[in-house]
N, C-alpha and C positions, 0 to 999 in steps of 0.2 A: 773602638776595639783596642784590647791589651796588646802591646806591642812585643815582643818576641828576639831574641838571638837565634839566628838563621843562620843555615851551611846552604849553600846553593852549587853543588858539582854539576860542571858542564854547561858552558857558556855557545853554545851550537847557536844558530838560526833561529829557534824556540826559546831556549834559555835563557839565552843574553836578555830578550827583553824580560821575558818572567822574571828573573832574578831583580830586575831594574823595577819593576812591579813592586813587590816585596818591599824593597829600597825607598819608592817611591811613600809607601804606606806606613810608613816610620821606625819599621823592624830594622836591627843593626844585623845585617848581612855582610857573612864570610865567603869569598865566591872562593871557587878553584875550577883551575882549565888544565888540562895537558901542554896546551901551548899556553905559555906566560904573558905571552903580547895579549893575546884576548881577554884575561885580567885585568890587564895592567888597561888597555882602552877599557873594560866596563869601569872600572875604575875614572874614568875621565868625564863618566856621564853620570855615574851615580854614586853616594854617599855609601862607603864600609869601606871592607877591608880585602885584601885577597892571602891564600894560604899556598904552601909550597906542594902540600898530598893531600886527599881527600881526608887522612887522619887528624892532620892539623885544624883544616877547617871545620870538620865533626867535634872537639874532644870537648866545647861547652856547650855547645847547640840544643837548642830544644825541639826545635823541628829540621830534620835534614834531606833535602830538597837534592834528586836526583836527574837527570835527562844527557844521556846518552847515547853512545851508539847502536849498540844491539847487548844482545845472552852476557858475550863472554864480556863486553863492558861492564855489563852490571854485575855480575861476580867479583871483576878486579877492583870495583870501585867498595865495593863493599865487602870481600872478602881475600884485597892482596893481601899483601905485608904491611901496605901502605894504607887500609882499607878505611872505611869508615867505624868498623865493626872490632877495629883494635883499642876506640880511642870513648867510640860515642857513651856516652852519661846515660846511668838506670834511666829507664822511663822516657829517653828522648821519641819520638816518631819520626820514623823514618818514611818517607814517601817519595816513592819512582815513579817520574812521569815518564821513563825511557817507555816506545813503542817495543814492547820484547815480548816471550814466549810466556803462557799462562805457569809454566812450569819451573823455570827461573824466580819466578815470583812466590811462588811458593817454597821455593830452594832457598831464597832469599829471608823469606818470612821466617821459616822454621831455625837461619842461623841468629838471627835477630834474637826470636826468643829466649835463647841458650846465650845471650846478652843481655837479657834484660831490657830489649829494647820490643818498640811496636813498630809494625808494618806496614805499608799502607802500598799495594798496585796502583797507581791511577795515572793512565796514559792521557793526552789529553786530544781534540780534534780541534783543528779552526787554523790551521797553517799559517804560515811566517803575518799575516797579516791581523788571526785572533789573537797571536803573542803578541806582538806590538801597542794593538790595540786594549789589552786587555779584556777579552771576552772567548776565550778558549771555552770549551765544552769539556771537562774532568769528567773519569768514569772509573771511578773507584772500587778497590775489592778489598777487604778487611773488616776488621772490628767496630762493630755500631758506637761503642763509646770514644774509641780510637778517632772515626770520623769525625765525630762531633765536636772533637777540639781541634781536629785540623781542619773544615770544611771553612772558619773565618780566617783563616790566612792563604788557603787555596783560594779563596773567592777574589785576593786582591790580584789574579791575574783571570780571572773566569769569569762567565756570566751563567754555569749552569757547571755545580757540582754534585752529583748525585753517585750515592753505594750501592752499587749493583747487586752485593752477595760479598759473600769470602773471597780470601786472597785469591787472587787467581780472575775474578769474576770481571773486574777492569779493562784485564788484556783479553777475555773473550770478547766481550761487548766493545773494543778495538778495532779487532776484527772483524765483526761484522760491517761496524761504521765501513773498514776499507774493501769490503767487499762490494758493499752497498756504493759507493764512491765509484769502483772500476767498472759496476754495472751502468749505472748513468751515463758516465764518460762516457761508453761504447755505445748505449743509445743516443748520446746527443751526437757524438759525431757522427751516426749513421744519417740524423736529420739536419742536422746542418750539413754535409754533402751533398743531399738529396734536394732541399731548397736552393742552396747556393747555384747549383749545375739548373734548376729550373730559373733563375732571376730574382728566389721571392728576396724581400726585402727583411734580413738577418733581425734587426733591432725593432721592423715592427712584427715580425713572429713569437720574437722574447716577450714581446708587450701583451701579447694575446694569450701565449703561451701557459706563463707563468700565472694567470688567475685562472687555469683549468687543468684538469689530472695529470698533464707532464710537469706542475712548476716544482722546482727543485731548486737549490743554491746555487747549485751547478747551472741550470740554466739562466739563472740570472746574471751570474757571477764572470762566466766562460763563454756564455755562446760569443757576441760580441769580438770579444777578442780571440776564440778559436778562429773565428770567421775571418779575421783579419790576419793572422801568421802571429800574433802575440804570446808567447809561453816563456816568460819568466818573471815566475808569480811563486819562486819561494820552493815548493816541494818537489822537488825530481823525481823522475821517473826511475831512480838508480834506488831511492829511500821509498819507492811505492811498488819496487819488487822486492825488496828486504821485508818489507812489511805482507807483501803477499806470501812470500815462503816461509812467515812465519803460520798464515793463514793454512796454508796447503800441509805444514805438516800436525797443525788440530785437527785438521780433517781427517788425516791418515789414519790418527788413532783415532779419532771416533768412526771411523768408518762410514763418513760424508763425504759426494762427489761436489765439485765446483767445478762445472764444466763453463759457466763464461767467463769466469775467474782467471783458468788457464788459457783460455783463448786471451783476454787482455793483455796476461803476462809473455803469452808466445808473442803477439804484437810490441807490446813496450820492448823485447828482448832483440828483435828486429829495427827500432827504432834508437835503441842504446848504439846497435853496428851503425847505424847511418849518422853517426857522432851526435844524438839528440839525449843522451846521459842526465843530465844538467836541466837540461829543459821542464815544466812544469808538466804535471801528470795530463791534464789537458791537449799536448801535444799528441796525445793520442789520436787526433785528426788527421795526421799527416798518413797513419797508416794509408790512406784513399789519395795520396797526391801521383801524379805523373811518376816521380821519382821512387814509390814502392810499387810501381808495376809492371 
């Protein structure tokens, strides 16, 4: 594979290894963080460079590599003063893997254009341990040729990148993934509580389970350790209700109900008061302990 000069904004829980990814695969990578220390460590683990604003690290890049916090993250990162969009080179591709709103993305796309530059949504799935690992799930919205020259340098942190449709069409198919996520969660802990309070045996139900129509990641992944009080596996339930309100407001305007969606989020909202913030989306368990009733 042709190797590449890379911008990589936002060095988060996600990033940091993606970025190292990149690094790993012989691209010379420019990182930038809001906080400088986090630089300055990827910096101690992997080969490039770090920049002082998002414009710096953009102004030779051929592909510039986004993941942030939410909307107005990705606006400032791409359209401060300091922006990417002040500095970045005709024809660079731009690609946001921030989880954010279909509609940013498209705000995003359209200022790109009016710079000469391409766009690329593509959020990714597979939590602090598919970044690590290198096997994240990308789900892209943009231009078919546009893809086509970033999908070999997205794949050095992925094991499935695939273009849903146009701009926009990534962070729907986002959405769904985390809708689909809060629905499981809510049925596995209903059966894991229901077994546990009977005696069955947690690790040989996962065993039978999962080669019959409940197997899921989730129960492979989580029953085990839900069952055991283990939740600190990377995503919070603080970053899986930012993620659902972006959910609940696609719905508003399309005029879609999610009604166990908002049941999960009324739950995780009640487990954030009971100091469980920080804890993995999985902790949704705890909703049925002594101590929520």
């Amino acid at each position: 594979m042709a190797t590449h000069k890379i911008a990589f904004i936002g060095l988060g829980t996600m990033g940091f290894p993606m970025a190292g990814h990149l690094a790993n695969a012989g691209h010379d990578v420019t990182v930038y963080n809001r906080t400088t220390a986090t630089a300055e460590r990827w910096l101690t683990q992997y080969k490039g460079s770090h920049a002082l604003s998002p414009a710096e690290a953009a102004q030779d890049a051929e592909f510039i590599f986004t993941c942030v916090g939410n909307d107005d993250d990705v606006r400032q990162v791409y359209m401060g003063e300091t922006g990417i969009l002040t500095t970045a080179q005709a024809d660079a591709i731009l690609i946001d893997n921030t989880t954010a709103s279909a509609e940013v993305a498209r705000e995003v796309a359209a200022a790109a254009l009016t710079a000469n530059t391409q766009f690329l949504d593509a959020p990714v799935s597979g939590g602090e341990a598919g970044a690590v690992n290198g096997c994240l799930t990308v789900m892209v919205g943009g231009n078919a040729k546009t893809f086509e020259k970033a999908q070999p340098v997205m794949d050095c942190f992925a094991k499935a990148t695939t273009l849903m449709g146009d701009v926009g069409y990534g962070q729907i198919t986002k959405m769904a993934n985390q809708l689909c996520i809060a629905g499981v969660l809510q049925g596995l802990s209903e059966a894991i509580t229901l077994a546990k309070s009977a005696g069955l045996d947690i690790a040989q139900m996962t065993e039978v389970l999962k080669h019959g129509a409940a197997g899921s990641w989730q129960l492979e992944n989580r029953a085990a350790t839900m069952a055991n009080n283990d939740f600190d596996f990377g995503f919070a339930i603080d970053w899986m209700r930012k993620d659902l309100s972006i959910c609940f407001d696609a719905a508003d305007k399309l005029g879609v109900d999610l009604p166990l969606a908002k049941q999960v989020d009324e739950r995780y909202a009640s487990l954030q008061q009971r100091g469980y913030s920080r804890a993995d989306t999985s902790v949704l368990i705890k909703q049925f302990d002594d101590e929520a009733r």
